[in-house]
PALOVEX-614283 format. One line per field, with one value per residue (C-alpha): residue number from 1; residue in one letter; x, y, z. Coordinates in steps of 0.2 Angstrom, whole numbers, plus 2048, in hexadecimal, padded with zeros to 3 digits. Each point is the difference from the previous one (the first is absolute). Example, Ala and Ser with C-alpha at 12.3 -4.5 7.8 and 13.67 -1.06 7.14 Angstrom:
2
num c(1,2)
residuo c(A,S)
east c(83E,806)
north c(7EA,811)
up c(827,7FD)
//
This chain:
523
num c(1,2,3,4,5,6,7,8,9,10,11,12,13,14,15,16,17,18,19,20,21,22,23,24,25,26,27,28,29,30,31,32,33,34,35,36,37,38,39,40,41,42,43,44,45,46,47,48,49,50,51,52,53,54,55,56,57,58,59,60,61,62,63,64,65,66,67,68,69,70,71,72,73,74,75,76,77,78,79,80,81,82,83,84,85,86,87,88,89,90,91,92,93,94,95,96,97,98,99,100,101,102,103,104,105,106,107,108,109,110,111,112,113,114,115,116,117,118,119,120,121,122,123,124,125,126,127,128,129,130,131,132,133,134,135,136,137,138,139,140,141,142,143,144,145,146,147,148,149,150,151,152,153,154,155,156,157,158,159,160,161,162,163,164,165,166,167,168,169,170,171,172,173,174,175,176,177,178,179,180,181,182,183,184,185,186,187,188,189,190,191,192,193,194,195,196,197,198,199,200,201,202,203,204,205,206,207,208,209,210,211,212,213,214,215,216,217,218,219,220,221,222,223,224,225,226,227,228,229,230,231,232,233,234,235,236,237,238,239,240,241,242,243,244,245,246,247,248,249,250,251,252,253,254,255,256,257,258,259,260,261,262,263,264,265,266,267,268,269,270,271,272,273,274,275,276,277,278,279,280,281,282,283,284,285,286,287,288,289,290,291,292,293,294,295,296,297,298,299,300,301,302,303,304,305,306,307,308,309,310,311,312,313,314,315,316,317,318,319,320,321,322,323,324,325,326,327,328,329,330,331,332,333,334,335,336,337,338,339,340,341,342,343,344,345,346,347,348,349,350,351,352,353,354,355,356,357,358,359,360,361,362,363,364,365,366,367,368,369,370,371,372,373,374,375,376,377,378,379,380,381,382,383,384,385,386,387,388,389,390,391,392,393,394,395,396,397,398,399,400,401,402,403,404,405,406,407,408,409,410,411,412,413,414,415,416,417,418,419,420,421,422,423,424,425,426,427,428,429,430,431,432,433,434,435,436,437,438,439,440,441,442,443,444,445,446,447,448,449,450,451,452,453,454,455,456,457,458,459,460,461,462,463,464,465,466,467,468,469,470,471,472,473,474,475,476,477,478,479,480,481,482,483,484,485,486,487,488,489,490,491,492,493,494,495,496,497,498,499,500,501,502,503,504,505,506,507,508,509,510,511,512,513,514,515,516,517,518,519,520,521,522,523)
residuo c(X,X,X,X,X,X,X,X,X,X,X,X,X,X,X,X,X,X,X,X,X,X,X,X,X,X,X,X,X,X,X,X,X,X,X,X,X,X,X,X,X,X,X,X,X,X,X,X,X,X,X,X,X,X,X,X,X,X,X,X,X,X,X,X,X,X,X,X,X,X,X,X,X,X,X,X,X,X,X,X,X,X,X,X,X,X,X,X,X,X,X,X,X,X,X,X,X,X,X,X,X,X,X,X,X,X,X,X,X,X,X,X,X,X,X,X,X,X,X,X,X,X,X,X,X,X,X,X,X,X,X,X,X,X,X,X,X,X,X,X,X,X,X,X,X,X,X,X,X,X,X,X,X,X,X,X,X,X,X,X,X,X,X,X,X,X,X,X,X,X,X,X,X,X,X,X,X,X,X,X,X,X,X,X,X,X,X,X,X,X,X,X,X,X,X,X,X,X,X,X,X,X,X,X,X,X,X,X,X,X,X,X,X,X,X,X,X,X,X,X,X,X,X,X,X,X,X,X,X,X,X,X,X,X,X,X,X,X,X,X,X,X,X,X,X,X,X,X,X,X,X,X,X,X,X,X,X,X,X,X,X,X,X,X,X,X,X,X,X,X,X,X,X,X,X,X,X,X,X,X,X,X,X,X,X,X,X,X,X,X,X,X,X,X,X,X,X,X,X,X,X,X,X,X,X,X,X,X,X,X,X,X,X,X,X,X,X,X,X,X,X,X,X,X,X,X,X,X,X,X,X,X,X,X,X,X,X,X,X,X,X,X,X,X,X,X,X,X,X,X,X,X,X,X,X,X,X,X,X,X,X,X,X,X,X,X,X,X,X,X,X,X,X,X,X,X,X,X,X,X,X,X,X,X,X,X,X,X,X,X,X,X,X,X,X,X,X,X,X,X,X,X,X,X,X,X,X,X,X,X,X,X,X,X,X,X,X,X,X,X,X,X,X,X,X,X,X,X,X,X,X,X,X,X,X,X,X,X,X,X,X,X,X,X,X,X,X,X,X,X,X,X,X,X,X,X,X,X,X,X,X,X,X,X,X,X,X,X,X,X,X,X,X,X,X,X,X,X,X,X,X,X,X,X,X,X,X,X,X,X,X,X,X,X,X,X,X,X,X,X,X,X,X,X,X,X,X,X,X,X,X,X,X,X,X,X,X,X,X,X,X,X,X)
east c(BAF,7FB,809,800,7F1,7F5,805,7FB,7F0,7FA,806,7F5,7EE,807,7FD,7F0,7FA,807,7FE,7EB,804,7FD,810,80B,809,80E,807,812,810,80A,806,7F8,804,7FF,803,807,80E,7FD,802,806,7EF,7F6,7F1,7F0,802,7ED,7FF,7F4,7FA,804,804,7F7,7FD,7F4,7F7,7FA,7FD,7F0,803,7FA,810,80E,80F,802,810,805,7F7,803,80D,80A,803,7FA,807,7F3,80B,7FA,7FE,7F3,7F5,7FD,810,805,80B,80D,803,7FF,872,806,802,7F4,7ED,7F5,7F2,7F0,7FB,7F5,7F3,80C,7F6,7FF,80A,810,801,80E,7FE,812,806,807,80F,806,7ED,801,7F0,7F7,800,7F2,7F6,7F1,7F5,7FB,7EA,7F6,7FB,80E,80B,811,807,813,809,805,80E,806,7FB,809,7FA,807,7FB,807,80D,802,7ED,7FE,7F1,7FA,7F5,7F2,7EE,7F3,7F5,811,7FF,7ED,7F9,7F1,7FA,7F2,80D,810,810,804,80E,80D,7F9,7FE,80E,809,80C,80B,7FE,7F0,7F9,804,809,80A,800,812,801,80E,7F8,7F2,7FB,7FA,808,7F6,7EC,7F7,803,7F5,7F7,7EC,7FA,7F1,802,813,809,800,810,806,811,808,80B,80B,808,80F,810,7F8,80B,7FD,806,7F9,801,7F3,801,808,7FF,80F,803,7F1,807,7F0,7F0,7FA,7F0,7F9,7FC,7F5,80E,806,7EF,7FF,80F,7F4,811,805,806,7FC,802,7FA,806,7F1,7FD,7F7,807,80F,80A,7F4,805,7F4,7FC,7F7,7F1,7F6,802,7F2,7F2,7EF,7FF,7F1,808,7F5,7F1,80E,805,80F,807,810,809,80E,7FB,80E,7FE,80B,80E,7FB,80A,802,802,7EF,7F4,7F1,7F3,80B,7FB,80F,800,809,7FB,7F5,7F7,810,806,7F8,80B,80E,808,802,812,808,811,806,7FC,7F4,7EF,7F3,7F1,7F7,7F7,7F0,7F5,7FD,7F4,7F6,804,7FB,7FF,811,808,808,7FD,80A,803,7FB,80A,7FC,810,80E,7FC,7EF,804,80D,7F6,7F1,80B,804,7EF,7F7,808,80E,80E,80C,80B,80A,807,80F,80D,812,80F,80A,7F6,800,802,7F7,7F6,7FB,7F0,807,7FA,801,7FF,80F,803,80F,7FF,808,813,7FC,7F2,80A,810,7F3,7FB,80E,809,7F1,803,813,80A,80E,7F6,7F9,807,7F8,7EF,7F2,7F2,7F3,7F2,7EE,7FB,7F5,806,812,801,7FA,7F1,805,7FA,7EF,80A,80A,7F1,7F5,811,7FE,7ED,805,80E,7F5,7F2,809,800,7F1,809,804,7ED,7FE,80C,7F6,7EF,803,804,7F3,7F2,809,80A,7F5,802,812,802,7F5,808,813,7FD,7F3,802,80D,805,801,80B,80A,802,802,811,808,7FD,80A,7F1,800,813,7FE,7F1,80A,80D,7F4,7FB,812,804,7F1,80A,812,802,80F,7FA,7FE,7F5,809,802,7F8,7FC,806,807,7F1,7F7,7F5,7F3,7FF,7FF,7F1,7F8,801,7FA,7F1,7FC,7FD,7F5,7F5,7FE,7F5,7FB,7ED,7FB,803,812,803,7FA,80B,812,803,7FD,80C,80E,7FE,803,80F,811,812,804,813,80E,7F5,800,7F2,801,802,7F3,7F3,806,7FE,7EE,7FC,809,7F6,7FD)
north c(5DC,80E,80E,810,80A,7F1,7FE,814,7FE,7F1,805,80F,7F5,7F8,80F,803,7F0,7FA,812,7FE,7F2,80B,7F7,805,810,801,7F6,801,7F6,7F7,7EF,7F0,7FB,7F0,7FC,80E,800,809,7F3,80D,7FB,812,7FE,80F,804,802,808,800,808,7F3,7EB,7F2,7F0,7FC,7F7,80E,80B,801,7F6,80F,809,7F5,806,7F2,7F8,809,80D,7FE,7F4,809,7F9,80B,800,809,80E,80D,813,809,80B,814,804,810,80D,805,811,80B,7B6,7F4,7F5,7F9,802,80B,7FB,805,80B,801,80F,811,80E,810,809,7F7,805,804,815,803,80E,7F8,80D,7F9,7F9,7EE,7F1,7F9,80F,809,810,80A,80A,811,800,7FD,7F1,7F5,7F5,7FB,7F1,7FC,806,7EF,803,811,7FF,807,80C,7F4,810,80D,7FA,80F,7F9,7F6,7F9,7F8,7EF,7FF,7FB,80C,7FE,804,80F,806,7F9,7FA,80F,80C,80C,7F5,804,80E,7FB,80F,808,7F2,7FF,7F1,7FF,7F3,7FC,80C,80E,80D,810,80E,813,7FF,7F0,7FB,7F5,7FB,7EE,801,7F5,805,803,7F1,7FD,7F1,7F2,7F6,7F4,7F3,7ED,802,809,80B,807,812,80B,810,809,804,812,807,7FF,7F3,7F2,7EE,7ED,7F0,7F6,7F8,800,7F1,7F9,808,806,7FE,7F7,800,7FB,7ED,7F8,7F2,7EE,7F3,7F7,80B,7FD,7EC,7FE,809,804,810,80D,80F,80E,812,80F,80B,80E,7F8,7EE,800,7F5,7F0,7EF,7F4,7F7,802,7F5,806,80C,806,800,805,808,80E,80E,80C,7FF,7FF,7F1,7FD,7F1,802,800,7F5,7F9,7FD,7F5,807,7F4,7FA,802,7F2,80D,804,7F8,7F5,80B,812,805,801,811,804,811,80B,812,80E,7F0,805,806,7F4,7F8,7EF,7FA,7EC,7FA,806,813,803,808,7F3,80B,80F,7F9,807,7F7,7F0,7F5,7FC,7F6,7ED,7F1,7FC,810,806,812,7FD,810,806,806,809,7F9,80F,7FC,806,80F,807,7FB,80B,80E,802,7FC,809,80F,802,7FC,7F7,7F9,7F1,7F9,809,7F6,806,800,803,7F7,80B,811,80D,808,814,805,80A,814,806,815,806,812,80A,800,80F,7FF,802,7F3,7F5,7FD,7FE,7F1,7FA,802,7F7,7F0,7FF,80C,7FE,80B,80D,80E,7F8,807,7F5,7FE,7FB,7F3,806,7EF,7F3,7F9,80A,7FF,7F2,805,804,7F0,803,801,810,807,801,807,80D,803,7FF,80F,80A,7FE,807,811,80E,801,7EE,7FC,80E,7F5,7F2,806,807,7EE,7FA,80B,800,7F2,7FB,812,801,7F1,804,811,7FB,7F1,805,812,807,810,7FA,7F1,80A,80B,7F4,7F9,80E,80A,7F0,7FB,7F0,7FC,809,7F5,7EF,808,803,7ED,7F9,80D,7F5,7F3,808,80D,805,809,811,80B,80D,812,805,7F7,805,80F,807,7FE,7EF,80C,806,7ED,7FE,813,7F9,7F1,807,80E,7F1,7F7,80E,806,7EE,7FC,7FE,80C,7F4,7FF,812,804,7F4,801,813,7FE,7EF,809,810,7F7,7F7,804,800,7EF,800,7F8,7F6,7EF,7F3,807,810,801,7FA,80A,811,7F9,800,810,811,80D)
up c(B38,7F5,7FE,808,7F8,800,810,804,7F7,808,813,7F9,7FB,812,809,7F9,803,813,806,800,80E,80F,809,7F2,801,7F2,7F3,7F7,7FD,80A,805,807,813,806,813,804,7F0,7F0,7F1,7F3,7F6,7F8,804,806,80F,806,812,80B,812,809,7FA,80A,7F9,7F1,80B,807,7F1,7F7,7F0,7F5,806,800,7F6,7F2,7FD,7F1,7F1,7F0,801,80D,813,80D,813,810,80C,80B,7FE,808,7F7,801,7FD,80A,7F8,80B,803,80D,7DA,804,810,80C,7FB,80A,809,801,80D,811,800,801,80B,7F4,80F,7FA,7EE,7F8,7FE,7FF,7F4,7F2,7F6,7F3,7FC,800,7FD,80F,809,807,7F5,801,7F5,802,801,810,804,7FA,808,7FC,7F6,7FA,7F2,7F8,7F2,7F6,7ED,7F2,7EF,7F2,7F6,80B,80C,809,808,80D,809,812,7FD,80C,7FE,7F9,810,80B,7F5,805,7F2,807,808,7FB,7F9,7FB,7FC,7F0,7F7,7FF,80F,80F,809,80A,810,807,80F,7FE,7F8,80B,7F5,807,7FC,7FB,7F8,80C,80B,7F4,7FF,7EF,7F1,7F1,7F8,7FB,7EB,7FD,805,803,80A,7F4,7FA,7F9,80E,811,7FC,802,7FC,808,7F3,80D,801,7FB,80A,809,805,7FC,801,7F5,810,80B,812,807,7F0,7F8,7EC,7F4,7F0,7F5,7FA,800,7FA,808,7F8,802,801,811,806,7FC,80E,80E,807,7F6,80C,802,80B,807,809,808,80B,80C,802,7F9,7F5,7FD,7F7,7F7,7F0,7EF,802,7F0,7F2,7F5,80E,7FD,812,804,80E,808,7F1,7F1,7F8,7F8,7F6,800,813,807,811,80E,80F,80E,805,811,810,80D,80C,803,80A,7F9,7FA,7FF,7ED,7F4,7F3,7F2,800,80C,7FD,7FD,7F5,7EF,7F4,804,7EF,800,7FE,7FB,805,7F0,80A,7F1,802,7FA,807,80B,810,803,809,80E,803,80F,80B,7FD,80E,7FC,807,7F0,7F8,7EF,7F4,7F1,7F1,7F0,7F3,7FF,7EB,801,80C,7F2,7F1,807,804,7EE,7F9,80C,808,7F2,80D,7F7,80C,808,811,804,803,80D,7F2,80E,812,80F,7F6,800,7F2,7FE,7F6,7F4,7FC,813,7FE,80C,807,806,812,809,804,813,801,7F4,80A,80F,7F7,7F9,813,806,7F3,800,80B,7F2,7F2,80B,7F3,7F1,7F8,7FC,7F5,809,7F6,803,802,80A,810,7FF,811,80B,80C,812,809,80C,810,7FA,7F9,80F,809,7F4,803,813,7FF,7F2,80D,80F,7F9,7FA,7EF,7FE,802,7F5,7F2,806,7FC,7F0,7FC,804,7FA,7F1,7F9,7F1,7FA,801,7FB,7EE,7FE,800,7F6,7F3,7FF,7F6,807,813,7F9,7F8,80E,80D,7F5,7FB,812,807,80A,7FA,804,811,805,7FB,80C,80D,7FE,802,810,80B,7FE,7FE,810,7F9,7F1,7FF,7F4,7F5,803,7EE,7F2,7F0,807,808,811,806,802,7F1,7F8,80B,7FA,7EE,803,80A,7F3,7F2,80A,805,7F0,7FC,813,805,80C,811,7FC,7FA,811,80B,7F4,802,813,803,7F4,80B,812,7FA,807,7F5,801,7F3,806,812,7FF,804,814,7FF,7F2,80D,80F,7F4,7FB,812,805,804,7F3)
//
C-alpha cells in the first residue's frame, strides 16, 4: 500500500478521472465493504447516484476494480449537494426528517456548541454555533465556529468583518444591551474549494463553555486517518440546531465531492447510523437545513470537522453528511484571515468562562440595592457595578412581553410608549449604541441600570423603582437622556420624543402595577 501522499495524489488523478463517468459523484478514502462488513482494507471509495448491478450498467461507465494499483469499493451519495442553512456511552442514531418548527432556538448563557445563532443581514437564515475557538496569540479572544454561508456569505452584500454582527439564538439587538441576543461581529472566514467555515469574535463579558450540547466537554483536536477510514466503522457524531444530537460513521476522508457548483477535495463523508425504529422507507439524516455549522466530534469528544453540507436523498433512504477536516478549518484561519487560533478546550468541564475587557459603570446607590435586592435579598445594601455588556440579563420570555404590549396598550400614554417604539427602534437603537454622546449619557444618567430594573420588575412584581437616582429626580434621568438624543435625532423623532416625554407621569417608587394604573390614569 503506498503511503500516505502517494495515496492523496492518486485518490487525486482518481477524481479526475472516475468523476467524467456521469454516475460518479465523488471520490476519496475509505475502506472496502464486503457483505455488508468493512474488511479494514484502504481502498478509493468511488460513489455513485445510485448502485445496480454491472449488468445493467453501460460497459464504458463501470467503476474498474482498482486505479493505479489501489482497490476501489462503489457506495452511494447523491449528487448536488445542498448547503444547509437557513462522549461516551450508547451511539446516536441517525435521525427521521425534523420539521423546522421544532428546532432548537433556546437562549443559550453561558454560549455553549450545538446551539442555535443568527446573523444580522436580511435574507438569512439561521444555522448552529458548533464549538468556541481560542486566540493562541491573544488569549483574552475568543470566537464562535460556524460556516461562512451560516454567516451570509453567499448573499449579494456578505458579511464585513468587524462590523457584521451575530446572535444566538438570533440576531435580534436591544436599545440597552440588556436583552440583546447578540454575541459578537463576524472576524473572518470564506466559503471556495478549502472551506465554508466562519468565526464570531465574541464580545467582551460575554459568557462561555467549551462544551457541546448533549455531547459534553471538548477535549481537543484530532485528524482523521486512512486508517479510521479503512474500518468504515469510525464514529462520529453531531449536535445541530435543527435535529439535534446525530450518531454516525467516517465513511471516507479526502473526498473530491462538488456542493452547490464548488468542488472540494478534501471532505469527510458520514453515513448516519441507521435506526430500526423507523419504518421501511422513512429516510435516515445526519444533519438537516439549521444543521450547518455543527463540529464534528469522535469518542475521544475531539472535533475532527465542520459540517456543512448533505446529500440528497438516494433509493436507499440515507442522507449522509459532509464535513470539511477541523485541520483544514484552523490552518486557513491563520493563512487566510490571520486568525491564529485553536479548539478551546474546558480545564475545568461544566464551568463557565467570561470574555475578558467588559467596560463596567457605577450604577446609582438607589437602583443598585434595587438590583442587588432583586438577585439575593441578603445584599440589598451593597453597590454594584454594573457590566455594559451583551445578554446581562435574560430576554423576558414572549408570553410576558405581549402581557406588557396588552397593559402598555390599555392606556392613551401606553400606546403613546408603544408607538414611539415602533416608529423608531432602529434609530434608537443606532444612537445609543454608536453614538458617543447618547451612550454616554444614557450610563451615566442611570438609564441604562434603570431600564435592566424595569426588565426584572415584569417579571419580579415585587420590585419597586427608586425615588431618585444619584440623588436627583427619575425625571430628571429621562430629561438628560432625551436632551442627548435630540441633539442627533432626525426630524420624525425630534417630533415624537418631546411629546411622549411631555405625557409621561412621575412614575419613582410604583411598582410594575401601579406603574401601569398611573399610565392609564387622567391628566
Amino acid at each position: 500500500m503506498p503511503a500516505r501522499p502517494d495515496l492523496l495524489a492518486i485518490k487525486g488523478r482518481a477524481a479526475a478521472r472516475l468523476m467524467a463517468i456521469p454516475s460518479v459523484t465523488a471520490v476519496g478514502i475509505g475502506g472496502r465493504v464486503r457483505a455488508g462488513r468493512p474488511t479494514s482494507e484502504v481502498v478509493l471509495k468511488v460513489f455513485v447516484k445510485a448502485k445496480r448491478p454491472a449488468s445493467e450498467v453501460d460497459p464504458a461507465e463501470l467503476v474498474p476494480a482498482e486505479f493505479e494499483g489501489i482497490p476501489t469499493d462503489v457506495s452511494e451519495l447523491a449528487e448536488n449537494g445542498k448547503l444547509t442553512n437557513g462522549a461516551s456511552g450508547t451511539a446516536p442514531l441517525g435521525v427521521a426528517q425534523v420539521p423546522e418548527s421544532q428546532t432548537d432556538s433556546r437562549r443559550q448563557r453561558p454560549l455553549i456548541g450545538g446551539c442555535q445563532m443568527q446573523v444580522n443581514l436580511p435574507g438569512i437564515g439561521y444555522g448552529t454555533l458548533g464549538c468556541v475557538l481560542v486566540n493562541t496569540s491573544d488569549q483574552t479572544k475568543f470566537y464562535g465556529l460556524t460556516n461562512w454561508h451560516v454567516l451570509g456569505g453567499e448573499l449579494p452584500n456578505p458579511p464585513q468583518v468587524g462590523v457584521t454582527t451575530a446572535g444566538q439564538p438570533t440576531a435580534s439587538d436591544s436599545v440597552t444591551k440588556c436583552c440583546s441576543s447578540i454575541i459578537g461581529k463576524v472576524a473572518g472566514g470564506g466559503l471556495d474549494g478549502v472551506r465554508d467555515a466562519g468565526a464570531v469574535l465574541l464580545d467582551p463579558g460575554t459568557q462561555w463553555t467549551a462544551d457541546i450540547l448533549a455531547m459534553g466537554p471538548v477535549t481537543g483536536r484530532y485528524a482523521l486517518t486512512s486508517a479510521d477510514a479503512a474500518t468504515q466503522t469510525y464514529p462520529v457524531r453531531k449536535r445541530g440546531a435543527r435535529s439535534g444530537l446525530t450518531g454516525g460513521t467516517v465513511e471516507s476522508i479526502n473526498t473530491t465531492w462538488t456542493v452547490d457548483g464548488v468542488t472540494f477535495d478534501d471532505l469527510t463523508v458520514v453515513t448516519p447510523n441507521p435506526d430500526p425504529s423507523q419504518h421501511a422507507g422513512t429516510v435516515i439524516y445526519f444533519q438537516q437545513p439549521g444543521d450547518s455549522g455543527a463540529v464534528l466530534v469522535n469518542d475521544a469528544s475531539q472535533v475532527v470537522g465542520l459540517m456543512f453540507a448533505m446529500s440528497a436523498i438516494p433509493v436507499s433512504d440515507i442522507s449522509k453528511g459532509a464535513a470539511i477536516p477541523i485541520e483544514t478549518v484552523i490552518s486557513t484561519f491563520a493563512a487566510q484571515d490571520q486568525l491564529p487560533v485553536e479548539v478551546a478546550v474546558a480545564a475545568t468541564p461544566g464551568v463557565a468562562n467570561t470574555v475578558p475587557g467588559a467596560a463596567a459603570v457605577a450604577v446609582a446607590p438607589e437602583a443598585s440595592r434595587a438590583m442587588a435586592a432583586a438577585a439575593a435579598p441578603a445584599r440589598a445594601s451593597e453597590r454594584v457595578l454594573l457590566p455594559i455588556v451583551s445578554g446581562a440579563i435574560a430576554p423576558p420570555s414572549r408570553a410576558t412581553l405581549a402581557r406588557l404590549e396588552h397593559d402598555l396598550d390599555r392606556s392613551a400614554r401606553g400606546r403613546a410608549l408603544l408607538t414611539l417604539w415602533l416608529d423608531h427602534q432602529a434609530e434608537l437603537l443606532r444612537l445609543v449604541n454608536e453614538n458617543r454622546r447618547v451612550t454616554v449619557a444614557w450610563h451615566r444618567s442611570g438609564a441604562a441600570a434603570l431600564f435592566q430594573l424595569l426588565v426584572r420588575m415584569l417579571t419580579q412584581p415585587e420590585l419597586r423603582l427608586p425615588l431618585t437616582l444619584n440623588d436627583q429626580p427619575l425625571l430628571t434621568c429621562l430629561d438628560r437622556v432625551s436632551a442627548a438624543i435630540e441633539r442627533s435625532a432626525t426630524p420624525a423623532l425630534l417630533l415624537a420624543l418631546p411629546r411622549v416625554r411631555a405625557a409621561l407621569p412621575d412614575l419613582a417608587g410604583l411598582n410594575y402595577a401601579e406603574i401601569i394604573t398611573a399610565l392609564g390614569a387622567s391628566r
